[in-house]
N, C-alpha and C positions, 0 to 999 in steps of 0.2 A: 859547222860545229854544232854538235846534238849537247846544250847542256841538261843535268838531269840531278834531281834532288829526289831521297826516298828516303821517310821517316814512319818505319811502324811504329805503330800506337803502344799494342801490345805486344810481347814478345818478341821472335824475328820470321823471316822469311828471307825464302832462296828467290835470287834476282838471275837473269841471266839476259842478254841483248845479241840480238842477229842481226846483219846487214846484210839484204839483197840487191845487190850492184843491179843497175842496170832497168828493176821492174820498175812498172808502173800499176795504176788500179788496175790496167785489164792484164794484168799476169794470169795463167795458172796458178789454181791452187790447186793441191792435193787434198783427199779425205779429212784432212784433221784442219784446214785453212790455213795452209800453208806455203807460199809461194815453190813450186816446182824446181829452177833453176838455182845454183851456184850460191850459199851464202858462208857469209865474212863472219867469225864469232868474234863480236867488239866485249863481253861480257863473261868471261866464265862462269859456271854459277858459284854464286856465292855468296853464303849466308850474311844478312844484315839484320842484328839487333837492338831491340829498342835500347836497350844499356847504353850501346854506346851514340846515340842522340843522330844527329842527321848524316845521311852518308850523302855526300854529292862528287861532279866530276863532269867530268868531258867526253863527248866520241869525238874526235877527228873523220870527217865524211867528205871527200873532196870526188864525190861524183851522186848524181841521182840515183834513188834505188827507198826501198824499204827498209824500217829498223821495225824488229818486232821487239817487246821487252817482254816479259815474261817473269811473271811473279809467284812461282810456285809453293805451294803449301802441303805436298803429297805428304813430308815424313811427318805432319800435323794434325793426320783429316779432322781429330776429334773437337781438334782447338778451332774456330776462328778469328783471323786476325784483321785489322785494320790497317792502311797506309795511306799516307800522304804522300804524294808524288807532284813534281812541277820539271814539263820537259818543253825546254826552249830551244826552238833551231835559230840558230845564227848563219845566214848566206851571207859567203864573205865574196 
């Protein structure tokens, strides 16, 4: 279990989370760093604003592999934003 807390400071920003069954560090990656094989979208993206105070939750992960998160700001470029984030895995 991946828990996970994100609280922008300012404004919001787009979250999005991917699970790669199965890598490990010596995976392929592609051009952009990005593991090559097979991945699990645990996140759709989806806007989180400061308004509404701290977003947290769960992945359920019941195998090895990579979570990538991803915290985009492209429809922003002008703004910069800040975030507090706190991501604890729990082996059960």
């Amino acid at each position: 279990v991946l828990k996970y807390e994100f609280s922008p400071i300012n404004k919001g920003i787009e979250l999005i989370a991917k699970f790669y069954p199965g890598q490990s560090a010596m995976t392929r990656l592609d051009n952009g760093g990005k593991p090559v094989d097979g991945e699990v979208l645990l996140q759709q993206p989806l806007r989180i604003q400061q308004t509404n105070g701290l977003y947290r939750g769960e992945w359920k992960i019941d195998q090895t592999g990579i979570v990538v998160v991803t915290l985009n700001n492209s429809y922003s470029i002008f703004t910069s934003k800040t975030v507090k984030y706190n991501l604890n895995l729990k082996v059960l």
